[in-house]
C-alpha positions as CSV (number, residue, x, y, z in Angstrom):
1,X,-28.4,14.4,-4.6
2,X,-27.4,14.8,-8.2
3,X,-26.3,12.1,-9.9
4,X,-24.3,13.8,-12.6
5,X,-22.4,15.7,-9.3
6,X,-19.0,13.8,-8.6
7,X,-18.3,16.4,-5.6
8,X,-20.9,14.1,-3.7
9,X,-19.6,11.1,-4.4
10,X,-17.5,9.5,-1.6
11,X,-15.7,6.7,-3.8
12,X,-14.9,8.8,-6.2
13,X,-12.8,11.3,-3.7
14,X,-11.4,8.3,-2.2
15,X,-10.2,6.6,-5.2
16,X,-9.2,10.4,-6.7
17,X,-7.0,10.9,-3.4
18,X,-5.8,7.5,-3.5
19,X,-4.5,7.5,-7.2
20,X,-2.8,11.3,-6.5
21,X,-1.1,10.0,-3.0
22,X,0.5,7.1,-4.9
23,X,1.7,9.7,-8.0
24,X,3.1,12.1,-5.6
25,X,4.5,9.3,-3.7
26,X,6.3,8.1,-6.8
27,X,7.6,11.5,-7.7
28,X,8.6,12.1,-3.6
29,X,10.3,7.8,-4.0
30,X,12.2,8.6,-7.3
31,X,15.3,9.5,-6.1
32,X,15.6,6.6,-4.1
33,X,15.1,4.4,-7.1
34,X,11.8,3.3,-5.5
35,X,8.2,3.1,-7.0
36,X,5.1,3.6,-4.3
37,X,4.1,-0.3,-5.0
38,X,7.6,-1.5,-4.4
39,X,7.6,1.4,-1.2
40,X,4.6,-1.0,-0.3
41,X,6.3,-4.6,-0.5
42,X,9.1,-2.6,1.5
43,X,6.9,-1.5,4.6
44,X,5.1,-4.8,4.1
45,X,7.9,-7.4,4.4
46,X,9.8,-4.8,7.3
47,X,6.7,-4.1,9.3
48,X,5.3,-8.0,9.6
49,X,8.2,-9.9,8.4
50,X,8.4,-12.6,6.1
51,X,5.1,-13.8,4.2
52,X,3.7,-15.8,1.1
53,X,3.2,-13.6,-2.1
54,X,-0.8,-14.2,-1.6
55,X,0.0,-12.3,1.5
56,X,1.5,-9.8,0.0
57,X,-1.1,-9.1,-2.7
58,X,-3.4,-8.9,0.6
59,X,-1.4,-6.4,2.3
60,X,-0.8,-4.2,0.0
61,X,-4.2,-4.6,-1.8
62,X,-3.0,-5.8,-5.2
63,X,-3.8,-8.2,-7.8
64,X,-1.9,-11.6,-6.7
65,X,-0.6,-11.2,-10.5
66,X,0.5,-7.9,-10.5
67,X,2.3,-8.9,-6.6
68,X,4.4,-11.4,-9.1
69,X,5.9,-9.5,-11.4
70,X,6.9,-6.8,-9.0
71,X,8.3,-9.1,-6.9
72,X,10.4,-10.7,-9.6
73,X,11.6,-7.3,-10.8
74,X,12.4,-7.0,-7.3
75,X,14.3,-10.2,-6.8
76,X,16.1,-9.5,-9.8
77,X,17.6,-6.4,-8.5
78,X,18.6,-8.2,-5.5
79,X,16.0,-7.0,-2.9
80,X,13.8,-10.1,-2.2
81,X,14.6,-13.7,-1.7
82,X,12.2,-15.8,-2.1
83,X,12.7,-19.4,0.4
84,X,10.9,-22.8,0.0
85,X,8.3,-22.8,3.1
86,X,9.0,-25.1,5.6
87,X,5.7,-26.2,6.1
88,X,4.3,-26.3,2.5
89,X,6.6,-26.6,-0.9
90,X,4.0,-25.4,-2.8
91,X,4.5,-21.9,-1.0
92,X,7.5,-19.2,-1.8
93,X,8.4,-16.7,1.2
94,X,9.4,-13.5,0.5
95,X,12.5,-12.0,2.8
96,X,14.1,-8.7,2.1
97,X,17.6,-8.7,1.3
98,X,19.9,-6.7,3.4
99,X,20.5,-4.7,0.5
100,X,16.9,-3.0,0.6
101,X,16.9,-2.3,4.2
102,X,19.1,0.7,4.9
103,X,16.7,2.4,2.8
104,X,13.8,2.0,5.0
105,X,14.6,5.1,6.9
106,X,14.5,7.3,3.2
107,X,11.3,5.8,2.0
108,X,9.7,6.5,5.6
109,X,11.1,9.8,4.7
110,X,9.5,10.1,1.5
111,X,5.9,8.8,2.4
112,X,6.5,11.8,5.8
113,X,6.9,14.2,2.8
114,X,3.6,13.2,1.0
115,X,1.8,13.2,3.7
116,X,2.9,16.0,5.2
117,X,1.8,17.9,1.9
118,X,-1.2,16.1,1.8
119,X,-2.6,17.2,5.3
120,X,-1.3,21.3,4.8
121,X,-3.8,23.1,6.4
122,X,-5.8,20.7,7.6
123,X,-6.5,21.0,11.9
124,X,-5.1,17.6,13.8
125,X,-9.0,17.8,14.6
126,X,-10.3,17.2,11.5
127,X,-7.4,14.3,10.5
128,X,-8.7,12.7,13.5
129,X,-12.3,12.8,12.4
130,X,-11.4,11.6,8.8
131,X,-9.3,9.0,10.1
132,X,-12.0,7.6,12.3
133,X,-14.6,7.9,9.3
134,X,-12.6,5.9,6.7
135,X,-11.6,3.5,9.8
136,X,-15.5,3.1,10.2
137,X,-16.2,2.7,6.6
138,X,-13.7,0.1,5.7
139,X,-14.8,-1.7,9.2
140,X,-18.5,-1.7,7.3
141,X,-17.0,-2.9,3.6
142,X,-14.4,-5.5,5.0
143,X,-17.2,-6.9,6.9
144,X,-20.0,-6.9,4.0
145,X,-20.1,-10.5,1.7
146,X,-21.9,-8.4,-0.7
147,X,-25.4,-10.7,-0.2
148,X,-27.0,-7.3,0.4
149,X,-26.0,-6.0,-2.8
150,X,-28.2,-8.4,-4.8
């Protein structure tokens, strides 16, 4: 393989494909008055309920600093509540408001539209397989310390 040949390279396709699903995504959430990352916190907080901003940045695979100010833009404009845990003061949970939620259904929406024009033309076959391999390659990172690397 050719080093100066990007075509080969796996992370770069997968951070390329990464970065254009999330600007598509923002153009697809605009109307809504949504960005991708705050799309993200959305799904987050409705799909496993309440959580600690650390959490969050682990969910959504974001700098715990970056998590902050999104989610005080957020909880300015009314759409997160952050509560006192009941088990640790130290901690802040994050609820959505009930303002937010009705618009779960358009942001699904949304994301069906980008992904629906990512995948055109591509056989449920192949999705499958690519699905499996990224499954199978995150399984390998996730699980790596990164002793080997050294």
């Amino acid at each position: 393989m050719n080093s100066d040949n990007l075509d080969y390279l796996l992370d770069y396709w997968i951070l390329l494909v990464g970065k254009e699903l999330e600007r598509i995504g923002n153009i697809a959430l605009e109307p809504l008055g949504v960005t991708y990352r705050q799309a993200q916190v959305i799904g987050a907080l409705t799909v496993f309920g309440e959580m600690s901003q650390t959490k969050l940045a682990e969910r959504v695979q974001v700098e715990p600093s970056s998590v902050v100010r999104l989610v005080d833009r957020m909880e300015r404009d009314g759409w997160i509540i952050r509560q006192q845990s009941p088990t640790d003061r130290r901690v802040k949970l994050l609820q959505l408001t009930d303002q937010v939620k009705p618009i779960w259904t358009e942001v699904v929406n949304a994301g069906m539209i980008t992904r629906d024009r990512a995948v055109k033309g591509i056989s449920q076959t192949r999705l499958n397989a690519l699905n499996k391999t990224l499954s199978d390659i995150y399984k390998n990172l996730a699980e790596d310390d990164g002793s080997g690397l050294l």
